[in-house]
PLY file of the C-alpha trace (Angstrom):
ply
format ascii 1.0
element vertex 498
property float x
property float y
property float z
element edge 497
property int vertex1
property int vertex2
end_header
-45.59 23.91 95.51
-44.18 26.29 92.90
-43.32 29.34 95.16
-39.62 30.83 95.02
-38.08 30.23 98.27
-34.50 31.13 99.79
-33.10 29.13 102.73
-31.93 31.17 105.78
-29.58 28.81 107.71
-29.47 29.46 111.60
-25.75 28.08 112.38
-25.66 27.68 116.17
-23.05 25.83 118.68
-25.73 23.33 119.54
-27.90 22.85 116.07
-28.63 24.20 112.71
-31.67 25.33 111.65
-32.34 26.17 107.89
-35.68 27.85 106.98
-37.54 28.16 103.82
-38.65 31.40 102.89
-40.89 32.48 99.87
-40.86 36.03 98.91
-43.50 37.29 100.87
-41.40 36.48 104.14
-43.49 33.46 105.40
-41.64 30.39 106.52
-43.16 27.19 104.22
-40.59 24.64 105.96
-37.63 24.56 108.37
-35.67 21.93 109.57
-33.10 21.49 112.28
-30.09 19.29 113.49
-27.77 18.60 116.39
-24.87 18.35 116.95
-21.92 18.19 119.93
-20.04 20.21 121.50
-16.39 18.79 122.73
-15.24 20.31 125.90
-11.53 18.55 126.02
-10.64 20.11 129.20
-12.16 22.63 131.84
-12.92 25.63 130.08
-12.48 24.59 126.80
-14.96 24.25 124.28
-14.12 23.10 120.54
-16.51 21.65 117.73
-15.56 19.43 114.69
-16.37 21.69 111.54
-17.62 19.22 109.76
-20.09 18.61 111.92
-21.68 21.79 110.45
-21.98 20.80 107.10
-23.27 17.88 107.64
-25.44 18.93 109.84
-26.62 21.52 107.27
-26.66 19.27 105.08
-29.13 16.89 106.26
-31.51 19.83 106.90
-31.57 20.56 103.63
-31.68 17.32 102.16
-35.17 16.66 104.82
-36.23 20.35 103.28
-36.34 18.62 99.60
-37.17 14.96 100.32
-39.82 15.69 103.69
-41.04 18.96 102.60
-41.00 18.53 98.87
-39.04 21.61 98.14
-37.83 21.14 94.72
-34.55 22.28 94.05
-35.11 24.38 91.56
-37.66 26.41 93.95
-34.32 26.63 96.24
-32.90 30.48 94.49
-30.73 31.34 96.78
-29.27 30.09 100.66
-27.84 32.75 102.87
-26.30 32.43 107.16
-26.66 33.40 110.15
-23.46 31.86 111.91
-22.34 31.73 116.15
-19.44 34.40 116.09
-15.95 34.07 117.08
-15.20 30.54 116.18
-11.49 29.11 114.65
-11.48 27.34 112.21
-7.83 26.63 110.76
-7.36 25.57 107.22
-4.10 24.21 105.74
-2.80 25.31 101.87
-5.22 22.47 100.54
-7.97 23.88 102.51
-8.33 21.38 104.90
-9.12 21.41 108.44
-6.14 21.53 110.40
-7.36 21.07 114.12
-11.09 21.22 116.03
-12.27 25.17 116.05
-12.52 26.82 119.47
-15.10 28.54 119.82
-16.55 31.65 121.18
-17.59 30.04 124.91
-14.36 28.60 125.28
-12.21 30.28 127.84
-8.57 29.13 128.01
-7.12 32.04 126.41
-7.47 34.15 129.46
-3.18 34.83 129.37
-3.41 36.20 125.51
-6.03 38.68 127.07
-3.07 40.32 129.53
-0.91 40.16 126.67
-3.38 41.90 124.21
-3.77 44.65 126.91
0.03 44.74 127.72
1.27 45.23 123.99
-1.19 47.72 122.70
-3.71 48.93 125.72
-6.34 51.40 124.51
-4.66 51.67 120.77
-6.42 48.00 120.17
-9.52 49.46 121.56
-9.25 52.24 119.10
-8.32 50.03 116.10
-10.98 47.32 116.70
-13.12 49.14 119.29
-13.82 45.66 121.25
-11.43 45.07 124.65
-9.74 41.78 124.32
-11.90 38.71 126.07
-11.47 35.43 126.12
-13.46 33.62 123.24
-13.03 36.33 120.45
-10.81 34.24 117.30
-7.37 36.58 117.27
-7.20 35.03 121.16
-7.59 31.67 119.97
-4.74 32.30 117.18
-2.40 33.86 119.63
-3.26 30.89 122.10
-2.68 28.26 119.12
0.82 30.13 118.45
2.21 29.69 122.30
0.30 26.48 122.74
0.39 24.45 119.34
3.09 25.56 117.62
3.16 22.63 115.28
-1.12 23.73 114.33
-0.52 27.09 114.06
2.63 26.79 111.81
0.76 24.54 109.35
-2.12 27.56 109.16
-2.58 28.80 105.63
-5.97 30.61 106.42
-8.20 31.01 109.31
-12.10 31.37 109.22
-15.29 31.83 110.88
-18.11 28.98 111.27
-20.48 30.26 109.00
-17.59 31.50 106.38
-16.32 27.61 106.66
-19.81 26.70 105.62
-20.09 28.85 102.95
-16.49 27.92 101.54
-17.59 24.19 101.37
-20.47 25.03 99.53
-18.99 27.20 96.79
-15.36 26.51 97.05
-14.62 30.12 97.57
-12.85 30.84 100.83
-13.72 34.43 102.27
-14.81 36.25 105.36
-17.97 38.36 105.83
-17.19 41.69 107.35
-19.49 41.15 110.51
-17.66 38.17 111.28
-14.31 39.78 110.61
-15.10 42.23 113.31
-15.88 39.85 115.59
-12.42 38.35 115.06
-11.03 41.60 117.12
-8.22 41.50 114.13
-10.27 43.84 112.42
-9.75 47.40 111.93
-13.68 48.48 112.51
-14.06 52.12 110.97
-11.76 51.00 107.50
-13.25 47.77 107.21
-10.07 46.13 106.47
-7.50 43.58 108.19
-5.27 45.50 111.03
-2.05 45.72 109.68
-1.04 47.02 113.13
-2.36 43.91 115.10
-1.03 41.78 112.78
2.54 42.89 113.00
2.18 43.46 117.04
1.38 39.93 117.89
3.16 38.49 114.38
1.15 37.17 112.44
1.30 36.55 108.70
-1.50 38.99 106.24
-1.61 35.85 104.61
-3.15 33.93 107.11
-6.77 36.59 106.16
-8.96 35.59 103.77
-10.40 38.24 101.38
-13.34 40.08 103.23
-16.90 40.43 101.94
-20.42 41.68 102.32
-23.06 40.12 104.00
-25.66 41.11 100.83
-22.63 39.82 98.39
-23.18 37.14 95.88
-20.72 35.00 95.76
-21.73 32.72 93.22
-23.46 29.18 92.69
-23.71 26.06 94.64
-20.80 24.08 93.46
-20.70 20.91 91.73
-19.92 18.94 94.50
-21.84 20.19 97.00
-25.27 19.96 94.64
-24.39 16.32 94.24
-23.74 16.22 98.42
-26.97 18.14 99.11
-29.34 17.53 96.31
-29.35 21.53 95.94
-29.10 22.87 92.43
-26.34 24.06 90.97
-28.34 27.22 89.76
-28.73 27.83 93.58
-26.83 31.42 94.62
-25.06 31.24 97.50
-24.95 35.07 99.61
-21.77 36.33 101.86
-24.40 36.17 105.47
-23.86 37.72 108.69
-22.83 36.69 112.59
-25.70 35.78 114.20
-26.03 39.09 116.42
-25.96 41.06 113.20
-28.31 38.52 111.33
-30.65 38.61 114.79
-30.50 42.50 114.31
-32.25 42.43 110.96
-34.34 39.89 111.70
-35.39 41.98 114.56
-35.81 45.08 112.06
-33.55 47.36 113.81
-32.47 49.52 110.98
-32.42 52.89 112.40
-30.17 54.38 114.58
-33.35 55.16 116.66
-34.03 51.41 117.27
-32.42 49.80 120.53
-32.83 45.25 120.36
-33.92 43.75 123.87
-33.30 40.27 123.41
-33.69 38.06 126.73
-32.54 34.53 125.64
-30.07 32.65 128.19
-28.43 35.42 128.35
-29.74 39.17 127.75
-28.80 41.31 124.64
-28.87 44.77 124.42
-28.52 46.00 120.81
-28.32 49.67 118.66
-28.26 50.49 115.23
-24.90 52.42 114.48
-24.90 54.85 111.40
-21.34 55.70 111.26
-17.87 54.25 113.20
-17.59 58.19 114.76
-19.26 57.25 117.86
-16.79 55.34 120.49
-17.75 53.65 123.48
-14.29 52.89 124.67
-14.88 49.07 124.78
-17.69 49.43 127.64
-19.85 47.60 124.37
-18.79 45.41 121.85
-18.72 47.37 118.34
-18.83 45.70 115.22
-19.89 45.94 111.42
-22.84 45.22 110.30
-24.33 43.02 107.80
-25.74 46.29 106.31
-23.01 47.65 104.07
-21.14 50.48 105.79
-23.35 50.45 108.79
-22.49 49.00 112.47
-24.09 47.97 115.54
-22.95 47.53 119.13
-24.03 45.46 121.93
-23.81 44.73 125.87
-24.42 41.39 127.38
-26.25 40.24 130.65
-24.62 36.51 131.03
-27.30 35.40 133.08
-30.95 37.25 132.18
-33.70 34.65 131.03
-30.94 32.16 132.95
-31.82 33.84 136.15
-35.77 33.51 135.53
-35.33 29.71 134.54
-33.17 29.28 137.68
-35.69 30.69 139.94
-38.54 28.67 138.52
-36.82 25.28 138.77
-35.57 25.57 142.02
-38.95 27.80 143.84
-41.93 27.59 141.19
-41.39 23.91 139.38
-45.12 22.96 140.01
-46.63 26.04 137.99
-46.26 26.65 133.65
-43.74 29.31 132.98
-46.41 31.82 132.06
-48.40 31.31 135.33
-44.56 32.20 136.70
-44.67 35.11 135.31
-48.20 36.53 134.87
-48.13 35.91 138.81
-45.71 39.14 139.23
-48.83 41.08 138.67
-49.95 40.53 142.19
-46.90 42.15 143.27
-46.08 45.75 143.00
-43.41 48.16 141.35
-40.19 47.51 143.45
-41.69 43.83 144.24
-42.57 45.11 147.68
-39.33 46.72 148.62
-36.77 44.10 146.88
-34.29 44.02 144.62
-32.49 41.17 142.74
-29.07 41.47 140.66
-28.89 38.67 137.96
-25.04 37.99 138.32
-25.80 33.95 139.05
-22.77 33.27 136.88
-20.44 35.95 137.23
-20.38 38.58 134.49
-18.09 39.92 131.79
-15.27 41.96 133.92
-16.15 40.36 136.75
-16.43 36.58 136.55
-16.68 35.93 140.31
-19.49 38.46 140.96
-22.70 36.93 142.43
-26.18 37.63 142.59
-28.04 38.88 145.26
-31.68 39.38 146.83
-31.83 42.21 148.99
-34.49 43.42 151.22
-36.26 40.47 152.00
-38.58 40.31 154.80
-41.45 38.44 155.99
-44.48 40.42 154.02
-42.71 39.22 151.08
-44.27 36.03 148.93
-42.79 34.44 145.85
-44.68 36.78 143.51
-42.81 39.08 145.06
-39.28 37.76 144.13
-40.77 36.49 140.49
-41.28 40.62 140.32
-37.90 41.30 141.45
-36.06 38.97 138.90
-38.09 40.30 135.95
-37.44 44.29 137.30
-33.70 43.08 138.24
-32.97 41.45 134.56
-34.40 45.09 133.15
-32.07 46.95 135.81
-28.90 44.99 134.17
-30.37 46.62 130.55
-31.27 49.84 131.96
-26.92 49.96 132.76
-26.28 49.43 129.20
-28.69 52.51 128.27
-26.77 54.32 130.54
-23.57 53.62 128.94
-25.20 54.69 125.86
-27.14 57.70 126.88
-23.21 58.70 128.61
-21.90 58.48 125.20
-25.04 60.77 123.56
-26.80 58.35 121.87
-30.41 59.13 120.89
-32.92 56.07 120.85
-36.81 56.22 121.08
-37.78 52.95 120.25
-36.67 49.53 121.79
-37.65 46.30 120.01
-38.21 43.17 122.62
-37.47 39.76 121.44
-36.99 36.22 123.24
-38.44 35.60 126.48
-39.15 39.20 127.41
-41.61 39.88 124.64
-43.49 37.01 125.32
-45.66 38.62 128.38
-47.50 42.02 128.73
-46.40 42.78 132.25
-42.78 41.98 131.26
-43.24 45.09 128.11
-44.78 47.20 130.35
-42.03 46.64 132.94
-39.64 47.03 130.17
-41.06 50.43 128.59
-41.31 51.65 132.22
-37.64 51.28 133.30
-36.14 52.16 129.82
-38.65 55.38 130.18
-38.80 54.31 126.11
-42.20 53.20 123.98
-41.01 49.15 123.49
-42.60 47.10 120.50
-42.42 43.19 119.84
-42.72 41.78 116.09
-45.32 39.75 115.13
-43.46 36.53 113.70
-40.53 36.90 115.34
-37.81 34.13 113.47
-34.65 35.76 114.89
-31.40 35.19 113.17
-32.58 32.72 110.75
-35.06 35.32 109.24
-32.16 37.85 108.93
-30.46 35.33 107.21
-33.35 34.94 104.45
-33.55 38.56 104.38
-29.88 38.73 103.20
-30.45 36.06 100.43
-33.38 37.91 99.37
-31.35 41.16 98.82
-27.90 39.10 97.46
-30.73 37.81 94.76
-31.93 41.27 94.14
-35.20 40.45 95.27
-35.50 44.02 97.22
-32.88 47.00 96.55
-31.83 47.17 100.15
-31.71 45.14 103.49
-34.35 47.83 105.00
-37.09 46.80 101.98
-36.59 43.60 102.51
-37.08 43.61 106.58
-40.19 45.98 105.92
-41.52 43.22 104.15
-40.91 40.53 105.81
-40.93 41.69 109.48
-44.47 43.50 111.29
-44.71 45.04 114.70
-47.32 44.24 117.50
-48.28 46.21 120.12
-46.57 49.40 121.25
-46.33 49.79 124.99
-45.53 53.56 126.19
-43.83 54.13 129.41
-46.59 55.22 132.21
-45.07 58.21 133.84
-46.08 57.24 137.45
-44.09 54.07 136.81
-41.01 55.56 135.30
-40.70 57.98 138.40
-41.27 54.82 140.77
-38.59 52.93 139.18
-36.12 55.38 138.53
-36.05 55.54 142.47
-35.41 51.74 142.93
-33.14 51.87 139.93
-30.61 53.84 141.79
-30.81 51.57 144.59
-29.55 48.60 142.23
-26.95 50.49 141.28
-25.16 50.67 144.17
-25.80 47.14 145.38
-22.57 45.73 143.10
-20.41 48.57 144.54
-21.34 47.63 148.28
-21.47 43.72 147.99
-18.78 42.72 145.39
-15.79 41.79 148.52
-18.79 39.88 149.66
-19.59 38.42 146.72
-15.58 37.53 145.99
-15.29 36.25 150.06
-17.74 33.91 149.80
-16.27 32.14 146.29
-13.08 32.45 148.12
-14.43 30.29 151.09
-16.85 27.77 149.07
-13.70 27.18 146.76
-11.67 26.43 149.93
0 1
1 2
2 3
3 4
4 5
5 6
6 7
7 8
8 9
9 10
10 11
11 12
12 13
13 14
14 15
15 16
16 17
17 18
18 19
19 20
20 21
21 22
22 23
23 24
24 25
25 26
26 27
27 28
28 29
29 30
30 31
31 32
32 33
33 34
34 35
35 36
36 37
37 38
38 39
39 40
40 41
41 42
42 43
43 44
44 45
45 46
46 47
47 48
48 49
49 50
50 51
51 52
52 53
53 54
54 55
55 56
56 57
57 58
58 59
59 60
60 61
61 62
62 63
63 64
64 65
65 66
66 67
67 68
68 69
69 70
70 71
71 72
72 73
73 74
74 75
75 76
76 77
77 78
78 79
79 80
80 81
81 82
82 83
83 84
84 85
85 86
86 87
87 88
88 89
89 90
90 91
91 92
92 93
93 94
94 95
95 96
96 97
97 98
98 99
99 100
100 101
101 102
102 103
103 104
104 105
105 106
106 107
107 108
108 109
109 110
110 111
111 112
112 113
113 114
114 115
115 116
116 117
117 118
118 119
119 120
120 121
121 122
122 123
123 124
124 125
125 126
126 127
127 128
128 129
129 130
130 131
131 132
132 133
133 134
134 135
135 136
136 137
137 138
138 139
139 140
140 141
141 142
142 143
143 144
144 145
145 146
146 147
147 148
148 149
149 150
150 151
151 152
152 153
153 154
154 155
155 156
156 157
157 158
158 159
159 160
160 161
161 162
162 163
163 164
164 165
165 166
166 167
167 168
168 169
169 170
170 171
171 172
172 173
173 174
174 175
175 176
176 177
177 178
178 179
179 180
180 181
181 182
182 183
183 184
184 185
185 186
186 187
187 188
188 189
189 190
190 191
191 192
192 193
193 194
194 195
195 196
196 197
197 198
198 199
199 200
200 201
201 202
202 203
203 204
204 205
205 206
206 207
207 208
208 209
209 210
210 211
211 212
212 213
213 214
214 215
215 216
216 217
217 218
218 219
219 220
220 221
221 222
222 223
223 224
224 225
225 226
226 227
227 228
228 229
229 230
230 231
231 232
232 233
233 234
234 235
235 236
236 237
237 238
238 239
239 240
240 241
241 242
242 243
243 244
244 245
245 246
246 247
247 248
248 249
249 250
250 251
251 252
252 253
253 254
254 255
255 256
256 257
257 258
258 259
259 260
260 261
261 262
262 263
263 264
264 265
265 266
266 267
267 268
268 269
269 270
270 271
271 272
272 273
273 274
274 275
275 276
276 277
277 278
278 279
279 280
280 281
281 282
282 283
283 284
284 285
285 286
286 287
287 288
288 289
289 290
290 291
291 292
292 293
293 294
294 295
295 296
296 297
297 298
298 299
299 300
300 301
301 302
302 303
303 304
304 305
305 306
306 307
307 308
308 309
309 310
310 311
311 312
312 313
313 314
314 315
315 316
316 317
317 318
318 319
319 320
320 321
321 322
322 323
323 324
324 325
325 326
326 327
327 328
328 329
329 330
330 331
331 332
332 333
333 334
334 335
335 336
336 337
337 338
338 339
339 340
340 341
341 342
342 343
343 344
344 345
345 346
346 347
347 348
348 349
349 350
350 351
351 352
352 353
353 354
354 355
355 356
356 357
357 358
358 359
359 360
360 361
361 362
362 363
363 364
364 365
365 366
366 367
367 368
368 369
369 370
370 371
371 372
372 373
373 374
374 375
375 376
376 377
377 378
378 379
379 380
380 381
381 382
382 383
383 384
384 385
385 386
386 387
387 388
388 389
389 390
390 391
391 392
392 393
393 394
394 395
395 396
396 397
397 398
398 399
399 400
400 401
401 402
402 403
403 404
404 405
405 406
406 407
407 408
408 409
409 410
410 411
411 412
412 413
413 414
414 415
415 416
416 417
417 418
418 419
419 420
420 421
421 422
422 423
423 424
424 425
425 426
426 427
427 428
428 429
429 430
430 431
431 432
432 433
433 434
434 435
435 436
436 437
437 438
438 439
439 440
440 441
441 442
442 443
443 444
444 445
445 446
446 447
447 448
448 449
449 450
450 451
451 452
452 453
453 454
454 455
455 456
456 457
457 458
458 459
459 460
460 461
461 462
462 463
463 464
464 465
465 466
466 467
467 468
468 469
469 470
470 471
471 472
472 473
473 474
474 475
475 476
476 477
477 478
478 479
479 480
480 481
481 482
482 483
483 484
484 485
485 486
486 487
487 488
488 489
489 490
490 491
491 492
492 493
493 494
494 495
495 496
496 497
């Protein structure tokens, strides 16, 4: 095998995955690795960092010795990295403590005091409301906490920026991930001097920022001998894994709206310029496209809710024959409606989902409808957030679970009231990481050349105007059911917690 390949390396919180791209876009290897998670304590969540690297490492290393990759076929290696993480370096660069990552929720006191010190001027500067997970909470928590750790901080990093550092031995942060440290000030693209003197904290402490397309240099000396990579090998800035999933998705227009139904449920859209300003009712970051952003809203428990419901009421059936069996069913599932808050959701943590209008007619196609239409509901609220702020989007792209079925598209297409499309090789964040290798090698001229080659559409499905009316109906049903049954929802935690 002789073709030119760059490896796209999927960084996750439970494995890597590092794929093998040629220049044509087609994947001629991947390989994957686990590794743990450390939960220390309820709610917290913490990994070592050098689990990643080797775990990256060995990937690779299968990549050349199982799949015969030479490394001089290897050009160029780019990331895709879970957001959020802390990683806390001393002045020789070594790890100072485990990182807490972005599922880990002990920092819910540094939230209050985010809000009390700067209220909706934070919002303005980083355009993201503090939560519990994003890295400046997990500083702030280190400085009350573990005063010792945080005074021996020389530099803090992201995951994937930790990874590339011990690669190259160049310690930076890529601007997507910088965003998603909420330190960031969005619309300049540089470090908040205001946060940083609110909550006291050292400019220092910020590595340089970068581009996702930037080059950054060569595999180090080291690390070639570590990995069995070549020290020829060009090593590219990368993105967070919602930006890299965004590219690898090909939304690249400010037209194009990302329906990814994983675990949880992603809603995603293109952002031209920082002038638009959803007042922290969606997460707003940079993207990995120079100069360009995205922002995104989160369903905690979409494809969660489906897998729930078939292990507990369909386990004897495939998860297609699940699904396809909603056809026997109608629009509205025969009169009910399901919310898909089985784990509480952001804002509201002790929220809880709910089936409503059940009656006897009803059979369990009926209620496999209702979760599918009730996990496109929970979307159809972020387009409204959107559509309030007067964004303009005719296109949604479907990825994960939800583009894997016809009836779920259609559904999809009929409650957006927007033409939805899936991809034909969909490789989610790992792709977009290839794609950014491609473009740091100068392979293509831009991100949107690159994703045009590598990345094809399937099948368009337009919104049927008989459905659209039908569900806009139900629709505003669902959204009054959180409204009328959320002192329910909290009375019954209150009494099961008694």
């Amino acid at each position: 095998m002789t073709k030119e390949v760059v490896l796209g390396v999927d960084l996750g919180t439970s494995a890597v995955k590092v794929s093998a791209v040629d220049r044509q876009g087609t994947i001629v290897a991947q390989e994957a690795y686990n590794y743990p998670l450390s939960q220390p304590a309820p709610g917290y969540s913490e990994q070592n960092p050098e689990e990643w690297v080797s775990g990256t490492t060995v990937a690779i290393v299968r990549l050349i010795l199982n799949d015969h990759l030479s490394p001089d076929q290897i050009k160029g290696i780019s990331f895709s990295g879970q957001m959020h993480g802390l990683v806390t370096l001393d002045k020789s660069g070594k790890i100072i403590r485990p990182a807490i990552l972005w599922n880990d929720t002990r920092s819910s006191k540094q939230t209050r005091e985010i809000n009390e010190k700067m209220g909706d001027e934070f919002i303005n500067i980083t355009r993201n409301r503090a939560q519990e997970g994003f890295t400046l909470l997990a500083i702030l928590w280190l400085k009350e906490n573990e005063p010792e750790s945080f005074a021996r901080i020389d530099k803090i990093v992201t995951p994937k920026d930790y990874l590339r550092y011990r690669m190259t031995g160049k310690l930076q942060m890529e601007i997507s991930d910088a965003a998603g440290t909420v330190a960031l000030d969005v619309a300049a693209g540089t470090w908040s001097k205001r946060v940083q003197e609110v909550f006291d904290l050292p400019a220092t402490m910020f590595p340089e920022i970068i581009q996702s397309i930037d080059n950054v240099g060569a595999i180090s000396a080291a690390y070639a001998e570590f990995s069995g990579l070549s020290t020829d090998t060009q090593v590219v800035g990368g993105a967070a894994d919602n930006a890299a999933g965004a590219i690898g998705a090909a939304i690249l227009k400010p037209n194009m709206v990302m329906s990814s139904i994983g675990t949880s449920g992603v809603v995603l859209k293109y952002e031209d310029t920082a002038d638009v300003n959803y007042h922290g009712k969606v997460t707003f970051f940079n993207h990995a496209i120079p100069n360009k952003f995205y922002s995104m809203g989160v369903t905690l428990a979409a494809g969660y809710s489906l897998s729930w419901f078939k292990k507990n009421f369909a386990s004897e059936i495939t998860f297609n024959e699940m699904v396809d069996s909603a056809q026997s069913s109608t629009i509205g599932a025969n009169g009910l409606l399901f919310t898909p808050y089985i784990v509480g959701e952001r804002g509201d943590g002790d929220i809880r989902g709910v089936f409503i209008g059940v009656d006897g007619t009803q059979n369990r196609a009926d209620f496999v409808r209702s979760v599918l239409e009730g996990i496109i509901y929970s979307f159809k609220d972020l387009f409204e957030i959107y559509e309030a702020a007067g964004a303009n989007f005719d296109t949604v792209v479907a990825i994960g679970g939800g583009a894997k079925s016809p009836l779920w598209l259609q559904i999809q297409a009929d409650i957006f009231d927007t033409k939805v499309v899936a991809l034909q090789n969909e490789q989610g964040p790992g792709m977009g990481a290839a794609i950014l290798a491609a473009v740091g090698l100068s392979w293509f001229d831009s991100v949107q050349e690159a994703a045009n080659t590598f990345m094809s559409f399937g099948q368009t499905y337009e919104p049927i105007p008989e459905n659209v009316a039908k569900y806009h109906k139900y629709y505003e049903l669902y959204k009054q059911i959180y409204g009328q049954t959320a002192k329910l929802s909290h009375d019954l935690l209150a009494l099961r917690r008694k």
